[in-house]
DSSP file (Angstrom, degrees, kcal/mol; ACC not computed):
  #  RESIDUE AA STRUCTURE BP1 BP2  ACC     N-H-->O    O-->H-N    N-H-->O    O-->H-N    TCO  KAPPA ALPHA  PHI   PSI    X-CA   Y-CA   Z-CA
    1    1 A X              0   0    0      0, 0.0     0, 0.0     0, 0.0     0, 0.0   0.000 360.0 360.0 360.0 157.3    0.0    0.0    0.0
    2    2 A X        +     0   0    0      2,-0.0     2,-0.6     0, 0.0     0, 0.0   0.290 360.0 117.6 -90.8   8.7    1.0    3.5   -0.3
    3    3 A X        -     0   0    0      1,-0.2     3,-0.0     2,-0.0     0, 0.0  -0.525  52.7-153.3 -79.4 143.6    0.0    5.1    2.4
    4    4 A X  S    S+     0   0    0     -2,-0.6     2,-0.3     1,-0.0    -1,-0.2   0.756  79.4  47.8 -95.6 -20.7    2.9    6.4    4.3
    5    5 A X  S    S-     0   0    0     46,-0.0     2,-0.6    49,-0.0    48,-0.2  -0.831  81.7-118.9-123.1 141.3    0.5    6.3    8.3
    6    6 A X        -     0   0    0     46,-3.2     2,-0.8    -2,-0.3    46,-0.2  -0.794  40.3-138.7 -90.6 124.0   -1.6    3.6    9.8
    7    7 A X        -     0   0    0     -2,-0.6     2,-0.3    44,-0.2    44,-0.2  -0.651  20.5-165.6 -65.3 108.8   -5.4    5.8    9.9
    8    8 A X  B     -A   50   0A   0     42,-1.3    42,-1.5    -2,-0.8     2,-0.2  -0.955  13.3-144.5-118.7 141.7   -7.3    5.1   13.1
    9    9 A X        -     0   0    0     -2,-0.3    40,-0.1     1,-0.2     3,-0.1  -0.469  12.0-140.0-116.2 151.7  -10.9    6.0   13.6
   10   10 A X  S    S+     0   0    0     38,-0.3     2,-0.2    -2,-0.2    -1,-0.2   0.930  91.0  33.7 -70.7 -66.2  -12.0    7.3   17.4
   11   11 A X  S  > S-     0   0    0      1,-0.1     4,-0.7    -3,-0.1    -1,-0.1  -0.554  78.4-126.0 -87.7 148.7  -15.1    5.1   16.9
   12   12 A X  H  > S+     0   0    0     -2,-0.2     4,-4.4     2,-0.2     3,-0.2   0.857 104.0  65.7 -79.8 -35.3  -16.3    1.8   15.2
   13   13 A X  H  > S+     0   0    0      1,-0.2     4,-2.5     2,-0.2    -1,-0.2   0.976 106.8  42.0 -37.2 -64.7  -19.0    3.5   13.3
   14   14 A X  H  > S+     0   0    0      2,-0.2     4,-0.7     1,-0.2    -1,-0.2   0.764 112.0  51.1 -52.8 -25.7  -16.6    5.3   11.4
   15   15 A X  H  X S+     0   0    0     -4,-0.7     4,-2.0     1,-0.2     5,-0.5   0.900 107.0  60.4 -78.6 -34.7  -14.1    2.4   10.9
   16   16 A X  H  X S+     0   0    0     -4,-4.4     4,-1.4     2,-0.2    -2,-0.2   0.904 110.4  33.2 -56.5 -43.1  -16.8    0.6    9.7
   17   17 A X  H >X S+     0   0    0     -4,-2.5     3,-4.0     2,-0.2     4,-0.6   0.844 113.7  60.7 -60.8 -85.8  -17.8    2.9    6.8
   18   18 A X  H >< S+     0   0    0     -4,-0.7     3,-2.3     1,-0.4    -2,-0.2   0.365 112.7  45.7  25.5 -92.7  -13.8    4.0    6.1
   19   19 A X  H >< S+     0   0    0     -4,-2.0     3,-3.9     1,-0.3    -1,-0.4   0.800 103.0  61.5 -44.1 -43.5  -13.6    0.0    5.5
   20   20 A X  H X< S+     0   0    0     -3,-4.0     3,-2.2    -4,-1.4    -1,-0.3   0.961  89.0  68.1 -55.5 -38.8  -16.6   -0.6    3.3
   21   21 A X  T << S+     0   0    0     -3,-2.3    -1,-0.3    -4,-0.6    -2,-0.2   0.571 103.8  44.2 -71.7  17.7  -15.4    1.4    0.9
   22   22 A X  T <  S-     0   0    0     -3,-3.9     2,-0.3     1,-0.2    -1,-0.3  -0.105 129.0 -71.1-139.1  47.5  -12.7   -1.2    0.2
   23   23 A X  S <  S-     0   0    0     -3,-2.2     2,-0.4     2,-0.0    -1,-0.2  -0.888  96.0 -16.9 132.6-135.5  -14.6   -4.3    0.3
   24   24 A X  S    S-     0   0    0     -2,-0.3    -4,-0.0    -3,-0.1    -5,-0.0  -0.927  82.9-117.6 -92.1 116.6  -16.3   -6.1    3.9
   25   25 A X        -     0   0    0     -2,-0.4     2,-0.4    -9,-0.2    -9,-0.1  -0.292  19.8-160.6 -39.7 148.1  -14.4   -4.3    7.2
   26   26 A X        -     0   0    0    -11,-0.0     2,-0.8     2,-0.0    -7,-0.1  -0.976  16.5-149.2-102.8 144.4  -12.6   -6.0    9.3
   27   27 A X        -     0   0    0     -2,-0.4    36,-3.7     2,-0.0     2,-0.5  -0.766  11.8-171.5-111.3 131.7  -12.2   -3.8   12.6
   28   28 A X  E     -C   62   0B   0     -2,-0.8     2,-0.5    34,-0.2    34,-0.3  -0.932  16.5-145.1-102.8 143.6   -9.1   -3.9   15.1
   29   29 A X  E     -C   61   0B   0     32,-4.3    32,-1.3    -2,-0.5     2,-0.5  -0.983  20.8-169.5-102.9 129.4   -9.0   -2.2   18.4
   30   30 A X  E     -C   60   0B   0     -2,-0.5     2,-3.3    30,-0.2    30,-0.3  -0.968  28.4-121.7-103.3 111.5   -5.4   -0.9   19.1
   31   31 A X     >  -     0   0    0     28,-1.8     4,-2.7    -2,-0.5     3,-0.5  -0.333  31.8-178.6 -49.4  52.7   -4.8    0.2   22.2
   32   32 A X  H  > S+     0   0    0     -2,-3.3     4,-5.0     2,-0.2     5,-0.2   0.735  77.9  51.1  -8.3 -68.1   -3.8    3.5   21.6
   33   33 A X  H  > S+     0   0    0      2,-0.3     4,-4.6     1,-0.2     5,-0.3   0.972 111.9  57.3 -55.5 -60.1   -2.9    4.8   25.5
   34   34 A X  H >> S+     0   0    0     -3,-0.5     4,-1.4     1,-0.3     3,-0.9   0.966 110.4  41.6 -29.2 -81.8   -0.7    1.5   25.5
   35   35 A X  H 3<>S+     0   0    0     -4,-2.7     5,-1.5     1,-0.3     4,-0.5   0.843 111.6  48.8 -47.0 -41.2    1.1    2.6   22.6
   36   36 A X  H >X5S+     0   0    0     -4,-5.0     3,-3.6    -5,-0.2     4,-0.9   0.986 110.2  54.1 -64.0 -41.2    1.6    6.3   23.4
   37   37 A X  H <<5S+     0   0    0     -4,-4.6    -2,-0.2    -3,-0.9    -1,-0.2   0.728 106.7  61.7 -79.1  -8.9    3.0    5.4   27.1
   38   38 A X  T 3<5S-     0   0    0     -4,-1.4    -1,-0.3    -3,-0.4    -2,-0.2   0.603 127.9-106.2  27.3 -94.1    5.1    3.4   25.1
   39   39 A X  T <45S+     0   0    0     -3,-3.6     2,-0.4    -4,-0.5    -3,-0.2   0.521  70.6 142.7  93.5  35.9    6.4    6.0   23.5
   40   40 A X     << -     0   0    0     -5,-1.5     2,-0.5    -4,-0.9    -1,-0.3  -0.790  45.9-131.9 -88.7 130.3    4.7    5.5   20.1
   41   41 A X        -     0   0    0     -2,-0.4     2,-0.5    -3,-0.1    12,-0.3  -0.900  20.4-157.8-112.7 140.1    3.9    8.9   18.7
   42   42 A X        -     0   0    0     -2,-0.5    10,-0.3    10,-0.1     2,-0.1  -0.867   6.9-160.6-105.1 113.1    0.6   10.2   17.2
   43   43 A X  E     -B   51   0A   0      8,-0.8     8,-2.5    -2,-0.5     2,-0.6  -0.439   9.3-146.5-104.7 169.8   -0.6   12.7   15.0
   44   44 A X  E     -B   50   0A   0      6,-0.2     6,-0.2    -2,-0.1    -1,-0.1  -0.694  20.0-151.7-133.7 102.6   -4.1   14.3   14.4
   45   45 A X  E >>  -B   49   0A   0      4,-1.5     3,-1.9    -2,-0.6     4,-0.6  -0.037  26.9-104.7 -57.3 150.8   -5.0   15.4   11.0
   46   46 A X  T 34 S+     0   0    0      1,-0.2    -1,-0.1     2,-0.1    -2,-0.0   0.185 114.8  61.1 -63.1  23.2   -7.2   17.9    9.9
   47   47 A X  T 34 S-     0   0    0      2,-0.1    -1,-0.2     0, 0.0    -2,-0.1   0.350 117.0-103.1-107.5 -29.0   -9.8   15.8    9.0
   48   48 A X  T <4 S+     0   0    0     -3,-1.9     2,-0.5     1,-0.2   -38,-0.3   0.619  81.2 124.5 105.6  33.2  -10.3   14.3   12.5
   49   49 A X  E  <  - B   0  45A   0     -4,-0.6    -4,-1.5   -40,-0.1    -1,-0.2  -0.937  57.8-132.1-137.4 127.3   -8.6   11.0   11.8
   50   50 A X  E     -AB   8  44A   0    -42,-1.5   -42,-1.3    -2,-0.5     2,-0.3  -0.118  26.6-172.4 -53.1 158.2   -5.4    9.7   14.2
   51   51 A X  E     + B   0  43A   0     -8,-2.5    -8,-0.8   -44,-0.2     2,-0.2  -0.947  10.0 175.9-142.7 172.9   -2.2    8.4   12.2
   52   52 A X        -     0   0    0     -2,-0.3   -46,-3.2   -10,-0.3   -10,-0.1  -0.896  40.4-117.4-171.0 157.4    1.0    6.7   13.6
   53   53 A X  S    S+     0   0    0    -12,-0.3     2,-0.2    -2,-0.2    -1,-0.1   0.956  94.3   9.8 -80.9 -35.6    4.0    5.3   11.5
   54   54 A X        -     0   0    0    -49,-0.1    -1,-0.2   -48,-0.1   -48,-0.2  -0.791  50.6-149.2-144.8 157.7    3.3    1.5   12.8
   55   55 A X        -     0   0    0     -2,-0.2     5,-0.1    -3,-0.1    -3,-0.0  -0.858  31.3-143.8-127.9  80.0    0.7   -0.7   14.7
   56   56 A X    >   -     0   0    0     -2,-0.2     3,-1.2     1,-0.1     4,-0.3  -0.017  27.3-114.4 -32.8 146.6    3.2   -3.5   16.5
   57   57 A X  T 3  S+     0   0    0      1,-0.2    -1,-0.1     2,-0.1     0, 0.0   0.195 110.6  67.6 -90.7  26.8    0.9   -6.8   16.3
   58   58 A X  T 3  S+     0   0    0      1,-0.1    -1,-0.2     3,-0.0    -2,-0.0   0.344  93.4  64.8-108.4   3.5    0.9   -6.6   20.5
   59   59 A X  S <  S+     0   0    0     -3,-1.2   -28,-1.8   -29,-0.1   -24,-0.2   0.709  95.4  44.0-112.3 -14.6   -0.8   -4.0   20.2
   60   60 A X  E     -C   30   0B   0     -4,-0.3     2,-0.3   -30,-0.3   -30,-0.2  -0.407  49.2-162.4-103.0 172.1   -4.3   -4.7   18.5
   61   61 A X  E     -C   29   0B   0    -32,-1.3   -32,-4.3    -2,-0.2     2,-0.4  -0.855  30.7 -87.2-144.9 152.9   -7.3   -7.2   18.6
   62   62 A X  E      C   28   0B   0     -2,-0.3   -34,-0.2   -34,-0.3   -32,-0.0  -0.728 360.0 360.0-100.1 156.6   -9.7   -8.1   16.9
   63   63 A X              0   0    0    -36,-3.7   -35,-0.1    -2,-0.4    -1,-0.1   0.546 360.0 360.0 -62.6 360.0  -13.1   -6.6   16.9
C-alpha cells in the first residue's frame, strides 16, 4: 500500500464505513494509550482522523 501512516478511527461506526469502501471491514481495536505510554507517537489530521507510522501486532485485537 502506499499510504505512508496507519489511519485510526476514534469510533467503530466510522471504521466501519472507512472499510466498506474497500470491500467487507474488518475492525481492530489498538490500544492506543498502550502505545503512546510506550512511547509511540501520534498525529491528528485535519480531517479528525489519528495516524501513527506502525501498529506493532501486541498492540491490537480483533473486533
Amino acid at each position: 500500500m502506499s499510504r505512508l501512516y496507519v489511519h485510526l478511527s476514534l469510533d467503530e461506526e466510522t471504521a466501519e464505513q472507512v472499510g466498506r469502501r474497500h470491500g467487507k471491514p474488518v475492525l481492530l481495536r489498538v490500544d492506543a494509550g498502550r502505545m503512546n505510554a510506550d512511547g509511540y507517537v501520534f498525529y491528528y489530521s485535519v480531517n479528525g482522523v489519528w495516524l501513527t507510522e506502525k501498529v506493532p501486532v501486541g498492540y491490537f485485537s480483533v473486533k
